[in-house]
C-alpha positions in Angstrom: 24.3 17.9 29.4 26.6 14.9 29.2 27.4 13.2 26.0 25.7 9.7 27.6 22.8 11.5 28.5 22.4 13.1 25.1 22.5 9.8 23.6 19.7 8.6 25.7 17.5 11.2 24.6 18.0 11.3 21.1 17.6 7.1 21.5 14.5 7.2 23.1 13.5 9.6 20.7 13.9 8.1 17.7 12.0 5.3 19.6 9.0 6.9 20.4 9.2 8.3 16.8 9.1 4.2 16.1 7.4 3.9 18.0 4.4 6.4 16.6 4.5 4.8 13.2 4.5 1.4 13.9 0.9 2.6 15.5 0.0 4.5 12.6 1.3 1.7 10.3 -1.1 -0.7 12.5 -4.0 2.0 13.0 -4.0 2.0 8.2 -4.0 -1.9 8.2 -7.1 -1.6 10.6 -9.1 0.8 8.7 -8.1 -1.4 5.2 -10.1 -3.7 6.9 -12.8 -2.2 8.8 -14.0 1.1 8.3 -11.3 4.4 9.1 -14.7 5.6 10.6 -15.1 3.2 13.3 -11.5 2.7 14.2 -11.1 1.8 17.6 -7.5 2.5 19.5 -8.4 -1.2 21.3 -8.0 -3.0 17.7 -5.2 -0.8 16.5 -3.2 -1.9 20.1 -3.9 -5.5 18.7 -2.7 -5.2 15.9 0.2 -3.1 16.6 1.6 -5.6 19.4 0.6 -3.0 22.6 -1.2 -3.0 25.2 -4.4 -0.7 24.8 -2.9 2.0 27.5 0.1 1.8 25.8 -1.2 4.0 22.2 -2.8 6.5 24.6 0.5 7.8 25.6 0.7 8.3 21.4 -2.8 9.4 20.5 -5.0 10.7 23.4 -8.5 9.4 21.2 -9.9 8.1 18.4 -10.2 11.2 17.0 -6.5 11.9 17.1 -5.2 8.7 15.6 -7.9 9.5 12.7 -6.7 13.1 12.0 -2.9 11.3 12.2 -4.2 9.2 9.6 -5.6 11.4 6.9 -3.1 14.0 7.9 -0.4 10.9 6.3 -3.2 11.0 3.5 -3.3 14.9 2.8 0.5 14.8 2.4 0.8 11.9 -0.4 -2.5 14.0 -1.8 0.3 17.0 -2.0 3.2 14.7 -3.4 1.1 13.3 -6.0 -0.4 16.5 -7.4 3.0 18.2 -7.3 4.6 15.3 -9.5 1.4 15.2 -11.7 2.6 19.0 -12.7 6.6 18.0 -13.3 7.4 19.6 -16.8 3.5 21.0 -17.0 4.2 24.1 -15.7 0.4 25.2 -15.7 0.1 24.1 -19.2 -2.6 22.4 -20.9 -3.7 18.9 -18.8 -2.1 20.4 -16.3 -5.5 21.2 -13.9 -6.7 17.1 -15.1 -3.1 15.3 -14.1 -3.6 17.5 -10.8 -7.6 16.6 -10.2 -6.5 12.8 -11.1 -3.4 12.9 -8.9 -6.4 13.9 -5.8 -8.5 12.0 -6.9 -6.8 8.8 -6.8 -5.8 9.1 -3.3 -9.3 10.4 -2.0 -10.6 7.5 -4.1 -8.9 4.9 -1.4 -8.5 7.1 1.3 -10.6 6.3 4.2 -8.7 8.3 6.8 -9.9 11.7 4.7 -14.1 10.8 4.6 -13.0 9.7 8.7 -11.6 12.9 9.1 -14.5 14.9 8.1 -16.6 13.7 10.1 -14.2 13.9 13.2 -13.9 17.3 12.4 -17.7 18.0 12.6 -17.1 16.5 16.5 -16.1 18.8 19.5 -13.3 15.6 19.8 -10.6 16.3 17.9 -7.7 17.6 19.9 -6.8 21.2 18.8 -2.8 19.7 17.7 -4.0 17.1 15.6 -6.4 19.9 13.9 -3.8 21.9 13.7 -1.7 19.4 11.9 -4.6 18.2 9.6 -5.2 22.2 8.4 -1.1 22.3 8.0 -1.4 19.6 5.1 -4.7 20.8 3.9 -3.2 24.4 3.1 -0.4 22.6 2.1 -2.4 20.3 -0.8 -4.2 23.1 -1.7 -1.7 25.0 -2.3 0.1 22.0 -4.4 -3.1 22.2 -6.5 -2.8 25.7 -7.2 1.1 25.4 -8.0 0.2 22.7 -9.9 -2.3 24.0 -12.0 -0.5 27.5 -12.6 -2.0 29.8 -10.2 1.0 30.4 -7.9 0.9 32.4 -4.9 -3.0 33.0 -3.7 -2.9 36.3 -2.6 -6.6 37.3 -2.9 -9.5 35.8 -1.1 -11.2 35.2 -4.5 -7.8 33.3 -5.7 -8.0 31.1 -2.4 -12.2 30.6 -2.8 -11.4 29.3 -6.6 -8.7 27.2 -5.4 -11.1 25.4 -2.6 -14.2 25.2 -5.1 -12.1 23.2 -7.5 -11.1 21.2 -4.9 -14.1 20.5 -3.7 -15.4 19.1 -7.1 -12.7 16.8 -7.5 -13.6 16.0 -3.9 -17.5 15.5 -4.9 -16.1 13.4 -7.9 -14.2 11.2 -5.7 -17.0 10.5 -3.7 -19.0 9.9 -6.1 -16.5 7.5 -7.8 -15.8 5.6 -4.7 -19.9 5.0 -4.3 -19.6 3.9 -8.1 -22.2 6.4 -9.5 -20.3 7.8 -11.8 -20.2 4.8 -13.7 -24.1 4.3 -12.7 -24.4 7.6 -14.2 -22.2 6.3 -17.8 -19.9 9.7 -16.6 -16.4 9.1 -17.4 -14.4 10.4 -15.6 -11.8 11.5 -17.5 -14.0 13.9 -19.6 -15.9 15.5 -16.3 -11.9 16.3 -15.6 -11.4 17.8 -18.7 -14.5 19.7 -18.4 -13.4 21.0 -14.8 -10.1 22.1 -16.4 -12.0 24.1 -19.2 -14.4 25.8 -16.6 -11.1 26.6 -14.0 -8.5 27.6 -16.4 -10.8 30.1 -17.9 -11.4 31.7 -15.2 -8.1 32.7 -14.8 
Protein backbone atom coordinates (compact mmCIF):
# COMPACT_ATOMS: atom_id res chain seq x y z
CA UNK A 1 0.00 0.00 0.00
CA UNK A 2 1.51 3.42 -0.87
CA UNK A 3 2.38 5.92 1.70
CA UNK A 4 -0.44 8.56 -0.06
CA UNK A 5 -2.90 6.06 0.18
CA UNK A 6 -2.17 5.18 3.71
CA UNK A 7 -2.63 8.71 4.58
CA UNK A 8 -5.99 8.73 3.02
CA UNK A 9 -7.23 6.10 5.07
CA UNK A 10 -6.04 6.92 8.34
CA UNK A 11 -7.52 10.70 7.30
CA UNK A 12 -10.81 9.60 6.56
CA UNK A 13 -10.60 7.67 9.52
CA UNK A 14 -10.00 9.80 12.05
CA UNK A 15 -12.98 11.63 10.21
CA UNK A 16 -15.50 9.27 10.40
CA UNK A 17 -14.23 8.85 14.08
CA UNK A 18 -15.30 12.89 14.09
CA UNK A 19 -17.38 12.37 12.65
CA UNK A 20 -19.29 9.66 15.07
CA UNK A 21 -18.87 12.05 18.07
CA UNK A 22 -19.93 15.03 16.75
CA UNK A 23 -23.36 12.75 16.35
CA UNK A 24 -23.16 11.46 19.66
CA UNK A 25 -22.20 14.92 21.10
CA UNK A 26 -25.53 16.17 19.11
CA UNK A 27 -27.68 12.90 19.88
CA UNK A 28 -26.65 14.03 24.44
CA UNK A 29 -27.71 17.65 23.69
CA UNK A 30 -31.05 16.19 22.30
CA UNK A 31 -31.90 13.91 24.93
CA UNK A 32 -30.88 17.05 27.66
CA UNK A 33 -33.73 18.39 26.20
CA UNK A 34 -36.21 15.92 25.30
CA UNK A 35 -36.44 12.70 26.67
CA UNK A 36 -33.16 9.98 25.76
CA UNK A 37 -36.35 7.68 25.35
CA UNK A 38 -37.88 9.32 22.52
CA UNK A 39 -34.80 10.29 20.63
CA UNK A 40 -35.28 10.50 17.11
CA UNK A 41 -32.15 10.14 14.55
CA UNK A 42 -34.20 13.08 12.48
CA UNK A 43 -33.64 15.67 15.44
CA UNK A 44 -30.16 14.45 16.29
CA UNK A 45 -29.31 15.16 12.20
CA UNK A 46 -30.55 18.68 13.05
CA UNK A 47 -28.85 19.36 15.49
CA UNK A 48 -25.69 17.81 14.47
CA UNK A 49 -25.52 19.80 11.00
CA UNK A 50 -26.50 16.42 8.65
CA UNK A 51 -28.67 15.47 6.64
CA UNK A 52 -31.06 12.62 8.24
CA UNK A 53 -29.45 9.80 5.76
CA UNK A 54 -26.30 11.05 6.54
CA UNK A 55 -26.34 9.50 10.72
CA UNK A 56 -27.61 6.16 9.28
CA UNK A 57 -24.33 5.47 7.76
CA UNK A 58 -23.18 5.94 11.74
CA UNK A 59 -26.07 4.44 13.73
CA UNK A 60 -28.38 2.01 11.73
CA UNK A 61 -31.55 3.04 14.44
CA UNK A 62 -32.71 4.57 17.26
CA UNK A 63 -31.87 1.95 19.11
CA UNK A 64 -28.22 1.98 18.25
CA UNK A 65 -27.53 5.72 18.84
CA UNK A 66 -29.31 4.97 22.38
CA UNK A 67 -27.07 2.00 23.37
CA UNK A 68 -24.01 4.52 21.98
CA UNK A 69 -25.26 6.80 24.40
CA UNK A 70 -25.51 5.07 27.73
CA UNK A 71 -22.64 2.90 26.61
CA UNK A 72 -20.61 6.70 26.94
CA UNK A 73 -22.70 6.69 30.27
CA UNK A 74 -21.59 3.10 31.66
CA UNK A 75 -17.99 4.10 31.05
CA UNK A 76 -17.90 7.55 33.17
CA UNK A 77 -20.15 5.21 35.70
CA UNK A 78 -16.76 2.96 35.70
CA UNK A 79 -14.32 6.10 35.88
CA UNK A 80 -16.22 7.61 38.64
CA UNK A 81 -16.50 4.50 40.93
CA UNK A 82 -12.83 3.68 40.35
CA UNK A 83 -11.67 7.26 41.52
CA UNK A 84 -14.22 7.13 44.32
CA UNK A 85 -11.96 4.06 45.71
CA UNK A 86 -8.31 5.98 45.10
CA UNK A 87 -6.45 5.41 48.56
CA UNK A 88 -9.73 3.33 49.97
CA UNK A 89 -8.53 0.23 49.01
CA UNK A 90 -11.84 -1.60 50.20
CA UNK A 91 -11.73 0.12 53.40
CA UNK A 92 -14.40 1.57 55.40
CA UNK A 93 -16.70 4.23 53.02
CA UNK A 94 -15.30 2.52 50.53
CA UNK A 95 -18.82 0.53 49.22
CA UNK A 96 -20.74 4.44 49.97
CA UNK A 97 -18.05 6.61 47.75
CA UNK A 98 -18.62 3.71 45.15
CA UNK A 99 -22.67 3.60 45.37
CA UNK A 100 -22.44 7.59 45.28
CA UNK A 101 -19.94 7.69 42.43
CA UNK A 102 -23.08 5.37 40.47
CA UNK A 103 -25.36 6.97 41.61
CA UNK A 104 -24.66 10.40 40.62
CA UNK A 105 -24.35 9.47 37.04
CA UNK A 106 -27.49 7.22 36.95
CA UNK A 107 -29.14 10.18 38.70
CA UNK A 108 -28.70 12.42 35.31
CA UNK A 109 -28.29 9.79 32.98
CA UNK A 110 -31.06 9.36 30.64
CA UNK A 111 -29.27 7.30 27.98
CA UNK A 112 -29.06 4.29 30.91
CA UNK A 113 -33.20 4.26 31.86
CA UNK A 114 -33.34 4.62 27.48
CA UNK A 115 -31.24 1.77 27.32
CA UNK A 116 -33.28 -0.45 29.30
CA UNK A 117 -35.94 -0.22 27.78
CA UNK A 118 -34.25 -0.59 24.27
CA UNK A 119 -32.94 -3.68 25.53
CA UNK A 120 -36.39 -5.11 26.43
CA UNK A 121 -36.92 -4.50 22.25
CA UNK A 122 -36.00 -7.15 19.54
CA UNK A 123 -34.21 -3.59 18.00
CA UNK A 124 -31.16 -3.25 19.26
CA UNK A 125 -28.43 -4.29 16.89
CA UNK A 126 -26.41 -7.32 18.34
CA UNK A 127 -22.78 -4.75 18.17
CA UNK A 128 -24.28 -2.07 20.00
CA UNK A 129 -25.47 -4.81 22.68
CA UNK A 130 -22.42 -6.17 22.63
CA UNK A 131 -20.70 -2.91 23.33
CA UNK A 132 -23.31 -1.85 26.09
CA UNK A 133 -22.62 -5.55 28.05
CA UNK A 134 -18.68 -4.65 27.42
CA UNK A 135 -19.06 -1.50 29.82
CA UNK A 136 -21.65 -3.07 31.97
CA UNK A 137 -19.14 -5.92 32.96
CA UNK A 138 -16.76 -3.38 32.91
CA UNK A 139 -18.63 -0.99 35.84
CA UNK A 140 -19.47 -3.86 37.63
CA UNK A 141 -16.46 -4.99 37.89
CA UNK A 142 -15.16 -1.29 38.98
CA UNK A 143 -17.72 -1.64 41.71
CA UNK A 144 -16.37 -4.76 42.99
CA UNK A 145 -12.60 -3.39 42.68
CA UNK A 146 -13.78 -0.63 44.21
CA UNK A 147 -15.40 -1.87 47.06
CA UNK A 148 -12.72 -4.75 47.87
CA UNK A 149 -14.02 -7.83 46.32
CA UNK A 150 -11.46 -8.22 43.50
CA UNK A 151 -11.57 -10.78 41.04
CA UNK A 152 -15.39 -12.55 40.91
CA UNK A 153 -14.60 -15.88 40.44
CA UNK A 154 -17.83 -17.57 41.86
CA UNK A 155 -21.34 -17.14 40.59
CA UNK A 156 -22.40 -16.15 44.14
CA UNK A 157 -19.43 -13.35 44.05
CA UNK A 158 -20.85 -12.03 40.62
CA UNK A 159 -24.90 -12.38 41.94
CA UNK A 160 -23.67 -10.12 45.13
CA UNK A 161 -21.92 -7.83 42.95
CA UNK A 162 -25.20 -7.27 40.49
CA UNK A 163 -27.69 -7.15 43.64
CA UNK A 164 -25.78 -4.25 45.06
CA UNK A 165 -25.88 -2.74 41.99
CA UNK A 166 -29.07 -3.00 41.50
CA UNK A 167 -30.06 -1.22 44.79
CA UNK A 168 -28.03 1.63 44.13
CA UNK A 169 -29.75 1.37 40.73
CA UNK A 170 -33.35 1.25 42.54
CA UNK A 171 -32.00 4.26 44.73
CA UNK A 172 -31.17 6.24 41.81
CA UNK A 173 -34.46 5.88 40.39
CA UNK A 174 -36.07 6.54 43.11
CA UNK A 175 -33.95 9.79 43.71
CA UNK A 176 -34.37 11.05 40.23
CA UNK A 177 -38.51 10.64 40.76
CA UNK A 178 -37.77 12.58 44.12
CA UNK A 179 -39.33 10.02 46.49
CA UNK A 180 -36.65 9.55 48.53
CA UNK A 181 -37.01 12.88 49.78
CA UNK A 182 -40.98 12.30 49.71
CA UNK A 183 -40.09 9.42 51.80
CA UNK A 184 -37.69 11.97 54.42
CA UNK A 185 -34.88 9.01 53.28
CA UNK A 186 -31.57 10.50 53.07
CA UNK A 187 -29.66 9.30 51.13
CA UNK A 188 -26.59 9.16 52.48
CA UNK A 189 -27.64 6.91 55.44
CA UNK A 190 -29.65 4.26 53.08
CA UNK A 191 -25.82 4.19 51.51
CA UNK A 192 -24.28 3.53 54.59
CA UNK A 193 -26.87 1.06 55.43
CA UNK A 194 -26.16 -0.74 52.02
CA UNK A 195 -22.47 -0.72 52.91
CA UNK A 196 -23.13 -2.39 56.33
CA UNK A 197 -25.45 -5.15 54.77
CA UNK A 198 -22.67 -5.85 51.63
CA UNK A 199 -19.45 -5.59 53.48
CA UNK A 200 -20.74 -8.17 55.94
CA UNK A 201 -21.38 -10.43 53.69
CA UNK A 202 -18.09 -10.74 52.69
Amino acid sequence: MSEALSRRIERRSRQRAANRTAILEAARRVATREDAGELSLRAVAGEAGYAPASVYEYFRNRAELVLALAAEDMGSLARAVRESAAGREGGPGAFAAAAKAALDIMRVSGALPAAAATLEGADAPSEAERLFNGRLIAALTAFAEATGRGTLRTRDEQGDVVLAAAAVTGLAVLARAGRLKALGLDEGALLERLEKRFTSES
